[in-house]
Structure formats: C-alpha cells, structure tokens
N, C-alpha and C positions, 0 to 999 in steps of 0.2 A: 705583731700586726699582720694580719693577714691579707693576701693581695688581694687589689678590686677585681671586683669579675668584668669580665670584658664590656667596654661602652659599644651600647648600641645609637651609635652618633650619627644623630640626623642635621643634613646641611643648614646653612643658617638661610632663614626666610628672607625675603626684601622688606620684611616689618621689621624683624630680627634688626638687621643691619639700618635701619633709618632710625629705632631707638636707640640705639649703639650710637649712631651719629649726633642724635641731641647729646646722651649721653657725657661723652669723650671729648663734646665741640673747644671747652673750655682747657682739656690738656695738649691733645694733637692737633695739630696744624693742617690744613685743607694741601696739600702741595700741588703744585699747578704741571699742567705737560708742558715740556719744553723738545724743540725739536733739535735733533742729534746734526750737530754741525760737522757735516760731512759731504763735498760738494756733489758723492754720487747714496745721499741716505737721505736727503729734505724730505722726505715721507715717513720718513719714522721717528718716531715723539716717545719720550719717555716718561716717568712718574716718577721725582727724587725724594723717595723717603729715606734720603740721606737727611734732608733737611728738617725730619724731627727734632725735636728737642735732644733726643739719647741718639740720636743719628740712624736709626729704623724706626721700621713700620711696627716692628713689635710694642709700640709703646701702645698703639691701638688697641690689639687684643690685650692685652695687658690693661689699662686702664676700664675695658668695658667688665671682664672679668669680676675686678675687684668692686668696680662700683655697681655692679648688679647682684655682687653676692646677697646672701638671704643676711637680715638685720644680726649681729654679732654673730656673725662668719670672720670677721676680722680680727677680734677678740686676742686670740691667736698669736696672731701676726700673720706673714704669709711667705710661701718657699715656693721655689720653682727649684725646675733640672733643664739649667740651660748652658750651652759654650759662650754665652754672652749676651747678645741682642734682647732674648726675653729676660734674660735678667737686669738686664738694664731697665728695659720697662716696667717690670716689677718693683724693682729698687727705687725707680723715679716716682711712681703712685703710692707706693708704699712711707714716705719722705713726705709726701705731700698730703696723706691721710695720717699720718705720725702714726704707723703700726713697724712693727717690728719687722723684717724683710733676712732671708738667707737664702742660699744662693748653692744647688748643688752643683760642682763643675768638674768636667773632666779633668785630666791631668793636664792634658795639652792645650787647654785652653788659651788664644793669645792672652797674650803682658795686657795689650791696650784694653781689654776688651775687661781681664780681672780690674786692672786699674780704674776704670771708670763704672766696674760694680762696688768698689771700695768708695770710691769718690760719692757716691749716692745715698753710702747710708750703710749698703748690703755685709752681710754676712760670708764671709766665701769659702766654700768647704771642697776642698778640690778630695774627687774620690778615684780609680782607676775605669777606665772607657766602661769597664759591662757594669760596673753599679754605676755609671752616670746613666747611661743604657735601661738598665731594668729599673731604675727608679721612673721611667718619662712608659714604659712597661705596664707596670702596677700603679701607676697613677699616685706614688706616696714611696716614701724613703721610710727605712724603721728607725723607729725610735721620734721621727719627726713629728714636732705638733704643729697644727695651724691649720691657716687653708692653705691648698697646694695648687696653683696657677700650672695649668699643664702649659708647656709650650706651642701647641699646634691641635690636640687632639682634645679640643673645650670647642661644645658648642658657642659659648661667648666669645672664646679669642678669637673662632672665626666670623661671626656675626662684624666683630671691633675691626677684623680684618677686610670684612665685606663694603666696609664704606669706602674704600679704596675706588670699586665700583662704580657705585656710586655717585661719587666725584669722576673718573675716567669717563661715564656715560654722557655729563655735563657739558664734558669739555671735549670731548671727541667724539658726537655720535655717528663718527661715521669709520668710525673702526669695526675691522674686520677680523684682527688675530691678536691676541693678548699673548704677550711671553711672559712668564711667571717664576722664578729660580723656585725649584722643588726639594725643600730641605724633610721637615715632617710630612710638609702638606696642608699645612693649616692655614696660611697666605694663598696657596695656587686654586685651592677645592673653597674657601671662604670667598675670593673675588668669584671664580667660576660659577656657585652656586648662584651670585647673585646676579651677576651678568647675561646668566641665561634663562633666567629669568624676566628677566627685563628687554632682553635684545636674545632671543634665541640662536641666532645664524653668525654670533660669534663665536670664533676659532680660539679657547683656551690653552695654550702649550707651556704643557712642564717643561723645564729646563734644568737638565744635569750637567755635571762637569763629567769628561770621561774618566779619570780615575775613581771615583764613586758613583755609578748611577744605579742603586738599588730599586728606579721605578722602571725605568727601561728592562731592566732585566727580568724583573718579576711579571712585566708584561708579556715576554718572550715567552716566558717560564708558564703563563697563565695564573699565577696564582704570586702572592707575596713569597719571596726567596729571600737568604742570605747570600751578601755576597763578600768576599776581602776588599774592604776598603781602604783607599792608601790613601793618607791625607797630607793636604796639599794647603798654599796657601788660598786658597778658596775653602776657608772653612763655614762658613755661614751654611753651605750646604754639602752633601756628602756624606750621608749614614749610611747602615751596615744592610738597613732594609726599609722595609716598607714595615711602617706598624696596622697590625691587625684592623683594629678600628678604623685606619684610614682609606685602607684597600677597596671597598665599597665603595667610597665617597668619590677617587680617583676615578673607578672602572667607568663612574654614571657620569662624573662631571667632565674629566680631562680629555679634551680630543685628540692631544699628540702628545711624544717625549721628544726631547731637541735636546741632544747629547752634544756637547762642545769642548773643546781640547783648550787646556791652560794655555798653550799661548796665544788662540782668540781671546779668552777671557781678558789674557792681559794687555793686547790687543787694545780691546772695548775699556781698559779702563785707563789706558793712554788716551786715548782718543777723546773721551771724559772730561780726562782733567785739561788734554792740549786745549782744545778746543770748544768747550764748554764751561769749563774752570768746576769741573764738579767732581766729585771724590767718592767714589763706588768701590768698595770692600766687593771679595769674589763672587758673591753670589749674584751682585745687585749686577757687574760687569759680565756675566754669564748669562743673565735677559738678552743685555742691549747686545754680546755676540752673534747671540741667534737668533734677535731683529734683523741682524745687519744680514742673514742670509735670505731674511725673504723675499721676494719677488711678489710685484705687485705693490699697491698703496698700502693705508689703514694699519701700518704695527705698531702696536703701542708694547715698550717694556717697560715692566717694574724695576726701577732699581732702587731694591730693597733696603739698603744701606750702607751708612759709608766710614765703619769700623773697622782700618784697615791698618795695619801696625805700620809707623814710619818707613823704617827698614826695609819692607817688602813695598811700600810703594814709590821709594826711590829707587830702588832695583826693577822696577817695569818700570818708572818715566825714564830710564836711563839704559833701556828696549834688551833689557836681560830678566829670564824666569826667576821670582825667589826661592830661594832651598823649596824645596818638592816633597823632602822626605824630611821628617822634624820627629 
C-alpha cells in the first residue's frame, strides 16, 4: 500500500464543530469550568476532560469521526496510531457501534493506558516509536484494513474537538487566553479555529513540556523541524515534530508556545488533586502550569486528561519527579 499524499487540512468551521456537537451529545459529556483552588490563582478556571467517560477529550474527536464516516466506512472495523487517549476513544465508539477496533502503539506506551485499550474491546499492536510514527505520517499502517481514525490530523477529530469551544465560550465569555497542551495539534488548532471564530481577540497558547517541544522549536526554526525527544512521564504530549499537515494550521491559528519544566507540570498536578480532588495526566497538568504563569484575569486551561499510571502519581502527591527516562 502506498502512502497518502499529503492532506491539505483545512480547520474545522463553527458549523463543523456544532454538528460534531449534536452529533457526539449522546457519547461525550459537556464538562463544566471549574476554578483552580489556589488562594493566589481564583482567576483561572479549567476544562476537566478528565471527566469523560475514557478519561479525555479524545473520545470527542474520535466519536465524530466514526459517526460521520461515509455509509459502510465501518464495515472494516477501524484502527488508529495512538500512545493511548485516542485509542481509547476509538476503542470506546467502536464497542458501542459493535465494529472491530485495533490499536497501533508504540513500545512505551503506559501499562494504564494499554490496559484500559484492552478493557474496551481494542486490539493492541505495540510496534517500535518510528513505525508508530510513520504510520500517524501516511495516514495508514501496511497491510491494515478498515477505516483509519488519525489521531489529531482529521478534519472531524478536530471539528469533535472544536465543541470544547464551544462549551468554554458558554461558560466563560469572558475569557482572554486559552492554554491548550500541544501533542499533534488536533485539540490546540480544532478549539483555536473555533474560538476565533466566534471571539477573535482571544489568546490561543500551545503548551509544551520542555524535554519535547517540537512546536516551539520549529517556530524558531521557521519551518517544521525534528528534534531529540526525551520522554518523560508527560506522555500525552511530546513528539519528535510537528506533522506536515499540521504546520499551516498552527502558523494561522496558534498565538503563542508556553514551554513548561516537569516539575511545574507536577507542580500543577499536585495542586489538582490537593486541592481540587481532580486527577490530570501530564499533558492536561502542563495547561494549568502555564495558566498558573499568567498575569492578569480570563485563563482558561484545558486539561485534557486524566490517564496517569498510579505509580507516577503517587510519586508527585508525595512532591518527587517519576523516572524521567523509561
């Protein structure tokens, strides 16, 4: 099989993302803001797409996806290439529409995150980082049949991801700076597109951790770069680059990059659980870090999800980094 040729991916519209919302109403859950209990942060409100069903926000694009595909597109069954999150929302719609569901995944992928794509139904084919890599690349793994749920680089999974939006506009319109953890880009550039749409003069910021921030750097760079990625217990986000397809959608939509050091992260996801009682995996705790830097009213963070292996989150409630290098 031959690879696709590169998508020419265009953002998802405010029609896009409100059909996605009728859509999807019946599997994702509307999550509500809540404000960061913190006596000097009462201005900064978060978005817990821990509290989906699969524990992110992935289940959104994922469900709009498969329920928009063309009439026997499913036929198949359906496969992603994910380290977890969208495989989980895959796995969850795919249980729920009784089609067949597999699961490409890197080696490293956590324990918790295989287990609860096992738990769901899934298939899980664990392959070595650059074929998990170049399959999310060419849009399709060889030899694979079905449909293939891209992680981030689907106009539908960001559309599913835009109702985020959406909701955040409802209940905050008086937000000024969105924080967004920055893994593909299909959550950060899927709310952005729609939020500036609707409210122009808000402030969209990617959010990297600093041992991987392949968007910071490519911005530097001017152009998408590779860079050495060291991975860390913030896996939710932290690839090697920016994918091609996504680099336009970034340049137009993202106003800033907010690069953040793992012990804010961990930080922010102490703080979470002391004092909120809510359970943020690294990426989702890499928002509310670099909420917690900014000055001024109006920040609203995503956090994305709350798939976060036992082990590493009793080693930050108990104010020590988990292994760094795995």
């Amino acid at each position: 099989m031959s690879p696709s040729p590169l998508i020419d991916l265009q953002p998802p519209t405010v029609a896009a993302a409100r059909n996605a919302r009728e859509r999807i109403a019946a599997i994702a859950l509307r999550t509500p803001l809540l404000r960061c209990a913190r006596a000097d942060a009462d201005d900064i409100q978060f978005k817990p797409e821990n509290l989906q069903p699969i524990g992110s926000f992935k289940l959104r694009g994922a469900a709009n996806a498969m329920l928009s595909a063309a009439p026997g597109a499913l036929a198949g069954g359906v496969y992603t290439a994910s380290a977890g999150n969208m495989a989980q929302g895959v796995a969850w719609c795919a249980r729920a529409l009784g089609v067949r569901c597999r699961v490409i995944v890197p080696e490293h992928a956590p324990a918790t995150k295989i287990a609860a794509i096992e738990r769901l139904g899934g298939a899980v084919i664990k392959v070595p980082f650059d074929a998990w890599w170049q399959t999310m690349v060419d849009h399709q793994y060889p030899g694979m049949t079905g449909l293939f749920v891209h992680p981030f680089a689907d106009a539908a999974v960001m559309a599913g991801n835009g109702t985020i939006a959406l909701e955040l506009l409802e209940d905050a319109p008086d937000a000024d700076t969105v924080y967004v953890p920055w893994g593909g880009g299909g959550l950060c550039c899927g709310i952005a597109a729609v939020m500036k749409a609707l409210k122009p003069g808000v402030r969209v910021c990617a959010v990297e951790v600093e041992t991987a921030a392949p968007l910071a750097a490519s911005r530097k760079a001017g152009g998408p770069v590779t860079i050495a990625a060291v991975r860390s217990f913030v896996d939710g986000i932290g690839g090697k680059g920016v994918a091609a397809e996504m680099w336009p959608l970034a340049e137009s939509l993202v106003d800033d990059v907010v690069v953040v050091s793992l012990a804010k992260i961990a930080d922010a996801i102490r703080l979470l659980a002391e004092r909120n009682r809510v359970i943020a995996e690294g990426a989702g705790g890499a928002a509310v870090a670099a909420a917690l830097r900014h000055t001024g009213t109006g920040a609203v963070a995503i956090v994305s999800g709350g798939n976060i292996d036992s082990q590493k989150l009793a080693a930050i409630l108990d104010g020590r980094l988990p292994e760094e290098h795995t």
